[in-house]
C-alpha positions in Angstrom: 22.4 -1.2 9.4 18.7 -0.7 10.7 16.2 -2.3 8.5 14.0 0.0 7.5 12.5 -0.7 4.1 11.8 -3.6 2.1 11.1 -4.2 -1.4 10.5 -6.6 -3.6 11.4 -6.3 -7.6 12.1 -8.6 -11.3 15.8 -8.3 -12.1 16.6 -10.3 -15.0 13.7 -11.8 -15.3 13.9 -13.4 -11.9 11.5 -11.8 -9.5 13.5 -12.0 -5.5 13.0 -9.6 -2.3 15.4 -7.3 -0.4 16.6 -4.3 1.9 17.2 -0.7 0.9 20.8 0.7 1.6 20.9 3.2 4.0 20.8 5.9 0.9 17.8 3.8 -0.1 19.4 3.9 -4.2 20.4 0.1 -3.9 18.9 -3.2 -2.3 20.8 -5.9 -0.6 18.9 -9.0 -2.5 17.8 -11.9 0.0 19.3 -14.4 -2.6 22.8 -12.9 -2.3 22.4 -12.5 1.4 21.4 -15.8 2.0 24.4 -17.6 -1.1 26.9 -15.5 0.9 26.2 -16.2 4.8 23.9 -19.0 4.5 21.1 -17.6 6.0 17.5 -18.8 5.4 15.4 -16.4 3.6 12.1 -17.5 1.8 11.9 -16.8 -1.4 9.4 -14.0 -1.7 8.6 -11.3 1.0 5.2 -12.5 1.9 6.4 -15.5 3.1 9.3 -13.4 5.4 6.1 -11.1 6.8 5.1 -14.7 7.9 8.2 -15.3 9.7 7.8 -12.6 11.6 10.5 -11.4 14.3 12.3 -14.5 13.7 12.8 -13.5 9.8 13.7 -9.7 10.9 16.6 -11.4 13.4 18.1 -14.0 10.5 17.8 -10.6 8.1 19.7 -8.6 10.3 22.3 -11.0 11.1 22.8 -11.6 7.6 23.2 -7.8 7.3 25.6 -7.1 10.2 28.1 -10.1 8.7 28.0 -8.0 5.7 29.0 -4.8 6.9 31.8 -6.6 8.0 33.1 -8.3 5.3 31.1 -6.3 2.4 30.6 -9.6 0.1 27.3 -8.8 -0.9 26.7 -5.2 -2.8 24.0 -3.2 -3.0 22.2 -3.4 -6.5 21.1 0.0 -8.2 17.4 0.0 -7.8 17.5 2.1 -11.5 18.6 -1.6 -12.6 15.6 -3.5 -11.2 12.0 -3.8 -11.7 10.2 -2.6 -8.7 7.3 -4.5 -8.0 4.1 -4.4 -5.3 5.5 -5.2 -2.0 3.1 -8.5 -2.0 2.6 -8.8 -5.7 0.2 -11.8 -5.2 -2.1 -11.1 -2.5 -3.4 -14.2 -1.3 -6.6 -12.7 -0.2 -8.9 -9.7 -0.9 -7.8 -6.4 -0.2 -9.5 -4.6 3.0 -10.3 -1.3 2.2 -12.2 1.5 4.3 -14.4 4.0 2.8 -15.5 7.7 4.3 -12.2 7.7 6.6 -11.8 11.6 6.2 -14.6 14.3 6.9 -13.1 15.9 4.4 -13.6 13.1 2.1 -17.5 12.9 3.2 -17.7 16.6 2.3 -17.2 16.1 -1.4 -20.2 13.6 -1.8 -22.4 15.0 0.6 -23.0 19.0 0.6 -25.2 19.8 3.9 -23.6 21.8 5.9 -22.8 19.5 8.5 -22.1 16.0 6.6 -23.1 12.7 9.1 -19.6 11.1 9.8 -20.1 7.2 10.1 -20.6 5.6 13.3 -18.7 2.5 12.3 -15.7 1.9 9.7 -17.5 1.9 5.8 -15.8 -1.8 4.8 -15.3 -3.0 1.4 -12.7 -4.7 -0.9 -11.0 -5.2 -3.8 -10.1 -8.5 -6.0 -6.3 -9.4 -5.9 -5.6 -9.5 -9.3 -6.3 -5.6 -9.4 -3.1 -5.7 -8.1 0.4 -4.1 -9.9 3.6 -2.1 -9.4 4.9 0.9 -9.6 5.7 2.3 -12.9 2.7 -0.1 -14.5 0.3 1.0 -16.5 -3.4 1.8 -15.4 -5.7 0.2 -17.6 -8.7 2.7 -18.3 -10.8 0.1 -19.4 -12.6 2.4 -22.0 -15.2 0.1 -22.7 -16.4 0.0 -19.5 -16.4 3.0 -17.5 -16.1 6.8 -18.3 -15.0 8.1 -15.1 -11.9 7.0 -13.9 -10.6 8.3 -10.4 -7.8 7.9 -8.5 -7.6 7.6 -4.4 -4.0 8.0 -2.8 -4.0 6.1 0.8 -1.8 4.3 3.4 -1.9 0.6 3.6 -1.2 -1.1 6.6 0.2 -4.5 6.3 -0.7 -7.4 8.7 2.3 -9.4 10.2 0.7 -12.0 12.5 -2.6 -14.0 12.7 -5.5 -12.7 15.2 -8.9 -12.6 15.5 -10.9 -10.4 18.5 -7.9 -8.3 18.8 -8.5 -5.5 21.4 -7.5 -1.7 20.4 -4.5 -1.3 23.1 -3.1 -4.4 21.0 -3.6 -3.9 17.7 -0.5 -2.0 16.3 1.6 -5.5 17.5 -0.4 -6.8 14.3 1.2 -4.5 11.9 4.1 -5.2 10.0 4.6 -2.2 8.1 2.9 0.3 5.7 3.2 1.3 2.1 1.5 2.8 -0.2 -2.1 2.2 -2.7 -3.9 3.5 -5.0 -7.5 2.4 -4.8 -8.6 3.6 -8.3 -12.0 3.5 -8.9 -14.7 3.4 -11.6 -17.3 5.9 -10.3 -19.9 5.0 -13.0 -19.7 1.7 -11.8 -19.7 2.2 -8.3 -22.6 3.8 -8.7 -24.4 1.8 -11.0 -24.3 -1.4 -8.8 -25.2 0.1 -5.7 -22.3 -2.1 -4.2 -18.3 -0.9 -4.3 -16.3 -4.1 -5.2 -16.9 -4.4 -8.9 -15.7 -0.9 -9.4 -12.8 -1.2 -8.0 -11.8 -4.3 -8.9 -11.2 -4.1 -12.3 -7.5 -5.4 -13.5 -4.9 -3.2 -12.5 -6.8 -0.6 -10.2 -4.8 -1.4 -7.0 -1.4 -0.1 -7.6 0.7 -0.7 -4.6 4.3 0.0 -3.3 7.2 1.1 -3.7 8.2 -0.3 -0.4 7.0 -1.8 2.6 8.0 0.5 5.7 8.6 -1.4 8.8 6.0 -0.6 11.7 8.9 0.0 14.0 10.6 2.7 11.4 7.0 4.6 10.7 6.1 7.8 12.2 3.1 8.0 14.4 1.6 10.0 11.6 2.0 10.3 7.8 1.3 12.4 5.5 -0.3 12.0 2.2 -0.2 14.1 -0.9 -1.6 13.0 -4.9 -1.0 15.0 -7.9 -2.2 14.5 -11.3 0.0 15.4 -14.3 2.0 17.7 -11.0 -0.9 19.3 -10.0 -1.5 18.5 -6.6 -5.1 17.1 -5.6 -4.9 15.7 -1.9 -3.0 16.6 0.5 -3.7 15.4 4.1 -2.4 13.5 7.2 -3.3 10.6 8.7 -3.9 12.5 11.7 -7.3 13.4 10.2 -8.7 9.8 9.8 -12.2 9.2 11.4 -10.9 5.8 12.8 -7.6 5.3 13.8 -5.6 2.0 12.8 -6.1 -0.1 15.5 -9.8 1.1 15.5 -10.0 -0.3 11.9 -8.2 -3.6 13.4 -10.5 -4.2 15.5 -13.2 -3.6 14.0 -12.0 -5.8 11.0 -10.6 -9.1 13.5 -14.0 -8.9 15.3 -14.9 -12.5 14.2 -12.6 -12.8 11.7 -9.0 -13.8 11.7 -6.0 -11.7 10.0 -3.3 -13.4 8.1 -0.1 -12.3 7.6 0.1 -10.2 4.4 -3.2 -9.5 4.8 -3.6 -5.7 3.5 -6.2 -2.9 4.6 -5.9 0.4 3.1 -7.2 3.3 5.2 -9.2 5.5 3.2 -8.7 8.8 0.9 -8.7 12.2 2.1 -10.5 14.9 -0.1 -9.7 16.0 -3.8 -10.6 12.9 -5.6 -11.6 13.7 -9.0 -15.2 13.4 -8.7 -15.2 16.0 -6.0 -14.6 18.8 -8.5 -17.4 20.8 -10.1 -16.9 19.5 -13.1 -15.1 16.6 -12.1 -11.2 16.1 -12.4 -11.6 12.5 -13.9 -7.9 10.9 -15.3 -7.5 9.5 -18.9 -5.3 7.9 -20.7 -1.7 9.9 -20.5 -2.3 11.0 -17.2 0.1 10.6 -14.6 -1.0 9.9 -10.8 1.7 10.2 -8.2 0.8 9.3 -4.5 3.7 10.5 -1.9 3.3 9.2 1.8 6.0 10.6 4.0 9.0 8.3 5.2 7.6 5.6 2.4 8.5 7.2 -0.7 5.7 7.9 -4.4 4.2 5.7 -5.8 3.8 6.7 -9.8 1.4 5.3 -12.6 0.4 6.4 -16.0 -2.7 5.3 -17.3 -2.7 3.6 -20.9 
């Protein structure tokens, strides 16, 4: 079985880390994986992206025996709790602005909008952080114009600093998906990006964490609100590539492992509409990246 996809979820209260079946309906838990062929496997995935190769290898081993003797069986993943990939981020999330010309467009209207001549840098607290399924606090008393942004996060897998552009994609562990939701009132009010977009629970993130080596070179990313569809754009279209944004982001200061940068949104964020397509409470965001999967979020 190829290792594709990893996830990490709350069954019973207990919160543990796993592979998706082949069918990618069940996971093969690290706990029962490791009880049945004693393997070691950390206890939560951000310390297996540490691991590294060495991790993948004792994963796969532990998979191969299986297939063989079938001890272990795939749990339903309509049983579980999916959870954020790295539900406790141990540092900032990296996040790049004005990715998309497209994206650029919407705020600025001359005819031919200035793209940036280096990556737009920001971030966003960790404990904006939460799952699929959860619930998007609109934090009524605070803003009045609530947007989303559907983009791909890449996910760091070893430690580097001054890492050259022919290099950079060994860095990446995988991908999934995140939501940088944003309170534009805010964002513009303080002239500076974090505090808008860092308010609890606006950096939804997951399902799954898609291994580097399983990813296409190029994804595809598509939002709807309530089904309507919003953005819709590839990653072919980014103003600077991945390993660009690696570079640029290692130049003086080191990665970590678990260390998440999300890429930028393409066009048809809600404040690019005349009027704009803010979300409230009821509304339903769904982000869809190809090969990863949706990630889906109602706001309270």
């Amino acid at each position: 079985m190829m290792i594709k996809k990893l996830v990490t979820y709350e069954d019973m209260g207990l919160v543990q880390w796993g592979v998706l079946d082949e069918t990618e309906t069940g996971v093969y838990g690290a706990i029962a994986l490791e009880e049945a062929f004693f393997t070691p496997l950390p206890e939560t995935l951000l310390e297996f992206i540490r691991q590294g190769n060495e991790g993948l290898l004792a994963l796969a081993d532990a998979l191969e025996q299986n297939e063989k003797t079938y001890a272990v069986a795939a749990q339903p993943l309509d049983t579980v709790r999916i959870m954020a990939p790295i539900p406790h981020v141990e540092r900032n999330i990296f996040c790049i602005g004005k990715n998309y010309a497209d994206h650029i467009a919407e705020f600025d209207k001359t005819a031919v909008p200035e793209l940036p001549k280096y990556p737009m840098i920001f971030t966003k607290a960790t404990t904006s952080v939460i799952g699929p399924d959860d619930l998007i606090d609109p934090h009524k008393n605070v803003t009045s114009a609530l947007d989303y942004e559907g983009e791909l996060a890449v996910i760091i897998g070893k430690e580097g600093s001054d890492i050259p552009v022919g290099e950079a994609m060994d860095y990446v562990y995988g991908f999934t998906i995140l939501n940088d939701v944003t309170a534009r009132d805010l964002q513009a009010n303080h002239g500076q990006w974090f505090h808008g977009k860092s308010l609890d629970t606006f950096c939804p993130m997951g399902p799954f964490l898609l291994l580097r080596d399983a990813a296409p070179d190029t994804f595809t990313v598509v939002t709807k609100v309530n089904g309507e569809v919003r953005q819709d754009a590839t990653t072919g279209e980014f103003i600077f590539t991945i390993p660009q944004l690696i570079q640029t982001l290692s130049q003086g200061t080191t990665l970590l492992p678990g260390d998440i940068i999300a890429t930028g949104t393409p066009s048809g964020v809600g404040v690019g509409f005349n009027p704009p397509k803010f979300i409230h409470s009821g509304d339903v965001v769904e982000i869809s990246i190809s090969d990863i999967g949706t990630l889906t979020n109602k706001v309270k």
